[in-house]
KOLTI-209221 format. One line per field, with one value per residue (C-alpha): residue number from 1; x, y, z. Coordinates in Angstrom, 3 decimals. Last residue first. Layout:
N
seq: c(NUM,...)
xx: c(X,...)
yy: c(Y,...)
zz: c(Z,...)
***
This chain:
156
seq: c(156,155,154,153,152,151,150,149,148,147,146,145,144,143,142,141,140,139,138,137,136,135,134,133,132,131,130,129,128,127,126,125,124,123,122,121,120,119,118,117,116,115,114,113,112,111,110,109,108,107,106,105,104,103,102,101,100,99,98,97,96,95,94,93,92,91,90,89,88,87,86,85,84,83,82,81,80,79,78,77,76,75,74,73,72,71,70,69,68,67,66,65,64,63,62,61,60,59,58,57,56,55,54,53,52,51,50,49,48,47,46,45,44,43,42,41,40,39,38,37,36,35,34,33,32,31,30,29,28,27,26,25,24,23,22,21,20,19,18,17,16,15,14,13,12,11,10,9,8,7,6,5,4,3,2,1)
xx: c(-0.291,1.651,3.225,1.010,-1.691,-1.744,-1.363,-4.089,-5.798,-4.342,-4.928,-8.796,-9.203,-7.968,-10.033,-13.205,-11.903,-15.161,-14.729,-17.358,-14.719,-15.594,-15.033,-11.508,-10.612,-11.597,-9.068,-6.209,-6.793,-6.484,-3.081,-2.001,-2.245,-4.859,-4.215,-8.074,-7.138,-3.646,-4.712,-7.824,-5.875,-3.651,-5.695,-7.932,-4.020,-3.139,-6.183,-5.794,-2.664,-3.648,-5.946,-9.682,-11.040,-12.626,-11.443,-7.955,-7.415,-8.445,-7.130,-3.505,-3.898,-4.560,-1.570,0.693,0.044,0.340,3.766,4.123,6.614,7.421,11.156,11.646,10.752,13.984,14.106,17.436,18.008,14.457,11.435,11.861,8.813,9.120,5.684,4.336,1.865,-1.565,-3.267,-6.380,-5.221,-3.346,-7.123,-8.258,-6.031,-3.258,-4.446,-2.230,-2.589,-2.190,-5.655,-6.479,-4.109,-4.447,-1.977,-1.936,-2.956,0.278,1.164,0.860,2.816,5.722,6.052,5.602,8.506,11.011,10.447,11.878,14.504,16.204,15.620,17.534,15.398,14.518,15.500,11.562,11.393,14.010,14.161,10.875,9.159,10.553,9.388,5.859,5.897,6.950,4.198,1.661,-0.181,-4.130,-5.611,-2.849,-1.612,2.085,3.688,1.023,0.438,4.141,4.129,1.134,2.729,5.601,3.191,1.568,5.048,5.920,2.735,3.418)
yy: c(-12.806,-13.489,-10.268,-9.425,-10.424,-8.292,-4.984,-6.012,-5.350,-2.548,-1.179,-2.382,-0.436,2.744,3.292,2.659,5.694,7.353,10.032,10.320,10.715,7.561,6.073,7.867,6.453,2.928,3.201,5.221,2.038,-0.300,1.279,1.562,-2.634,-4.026,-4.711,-3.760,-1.305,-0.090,0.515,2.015,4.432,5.285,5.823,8.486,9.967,10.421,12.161,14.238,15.145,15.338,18.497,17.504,19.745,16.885,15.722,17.084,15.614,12.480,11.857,13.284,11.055,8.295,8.873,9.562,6.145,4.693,5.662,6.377,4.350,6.227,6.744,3.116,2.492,3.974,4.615,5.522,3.587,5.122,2.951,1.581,2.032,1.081,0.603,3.468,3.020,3.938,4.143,1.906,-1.290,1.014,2.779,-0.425,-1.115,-4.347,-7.571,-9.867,-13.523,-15.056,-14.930,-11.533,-8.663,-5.029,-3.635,0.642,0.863,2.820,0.149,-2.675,-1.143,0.103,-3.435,-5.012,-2.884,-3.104,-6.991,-5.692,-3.465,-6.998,-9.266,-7.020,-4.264,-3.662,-6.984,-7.123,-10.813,-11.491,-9.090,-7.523,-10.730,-12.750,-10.362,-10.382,-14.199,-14.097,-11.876,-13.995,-12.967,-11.973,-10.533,-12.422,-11.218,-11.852,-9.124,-6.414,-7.481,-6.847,-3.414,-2.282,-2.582,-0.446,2.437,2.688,2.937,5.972,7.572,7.385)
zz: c(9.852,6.410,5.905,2.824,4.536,7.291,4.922,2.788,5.757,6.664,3.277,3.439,6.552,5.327,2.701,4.937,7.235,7.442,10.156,12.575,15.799,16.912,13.355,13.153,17.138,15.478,12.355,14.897,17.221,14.266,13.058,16.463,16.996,19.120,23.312,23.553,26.465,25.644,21.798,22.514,25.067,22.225,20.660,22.199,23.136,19.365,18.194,21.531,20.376,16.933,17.787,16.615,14.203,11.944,8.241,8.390,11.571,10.722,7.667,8.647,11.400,9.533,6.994,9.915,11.293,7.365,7.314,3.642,1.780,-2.129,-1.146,-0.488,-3.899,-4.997,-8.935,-9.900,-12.596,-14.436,-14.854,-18.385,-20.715,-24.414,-24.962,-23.305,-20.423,-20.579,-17.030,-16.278,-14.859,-12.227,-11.270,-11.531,-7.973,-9.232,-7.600,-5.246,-4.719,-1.785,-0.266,-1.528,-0.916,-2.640,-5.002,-6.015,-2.242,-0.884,1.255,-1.428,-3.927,-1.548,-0.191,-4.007,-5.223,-1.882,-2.947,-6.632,-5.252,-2.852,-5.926,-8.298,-10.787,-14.174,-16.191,-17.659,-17.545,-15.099,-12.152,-12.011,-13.712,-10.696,-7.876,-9.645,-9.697,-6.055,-4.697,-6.560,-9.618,-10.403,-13.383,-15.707,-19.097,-17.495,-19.738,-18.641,-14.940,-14.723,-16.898,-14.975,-12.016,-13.115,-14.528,-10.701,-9.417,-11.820,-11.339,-7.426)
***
């Protein structure tokens, strides 16, 4: 994750800009800083964005301060092997973990209270496994602005 965090800082770095658009990062990956090909640096901004380290607003997307914050060295070069794919979580296991691990509720029934949300409100699982959290008492407000940034990011 360090290493992800380190190449968004690099972008937002050489651009001197607060806010960017999905494309001008894509186009700094590849051309400005030469580190990855069109089809690695979109995998870049997906793996970003789902684990948090870029959030969504409008169409612009902002690096976490937490990113903003870490030092980078100057001559930094993510390594040829990088594979953002590898970094992905699957946010439904994320939320479960989260809720489980907050509350001693089995996952199964976890699993089945949304998936009855989900069947009756015709929502998506992510936002049934957000509203089965705040049923259970679990404060999942991290969660909800991921999936939100989540939506916007794919354009819905």
């Amino acid at each position: 994750m360090e290493m992800l965090k380190k190449i968004i800082k690099s972008v937002y770095a050489v651009e001197g800009r607060k806010k960017l658009r999905r494309r001008e990062i894509e186009l700094i990956l590849q051309f400005k800083l030469s580190w990855f090909d069109p089809h690695t640096s979109k995998k870049v901004v997906d793996a970003a964005v789902q684990n948090s380290i870029l959030t969504v607003e409008g169409e612009y997307f902002i690096p976490s301060e937490d990113v903003m914050q870490i030092e980078v060295e100057p001559d930094f070069t993510p390594p040829k092997d990088f594979d953002p794919e590898s970094l992905n979580v699957n946010p439904l296991e994320e939320l479960i973990r989260h809720i489980t691990t907050t509350v001693s509720v089995p996952k199964q029934e976890v699993v089945a209270m949304a998936n009855r949300y989900k069947a009756e409100w015709r929502i998506s699982s992510e936002t049934a496994f957000i509203i089965a959290g705040y049923e259970l008492g679990v404060d999942m407000g991290r969660f909800v602005d991921a999936a939100y940034s989540r939506l916007l990011a794919r354009g819905v």
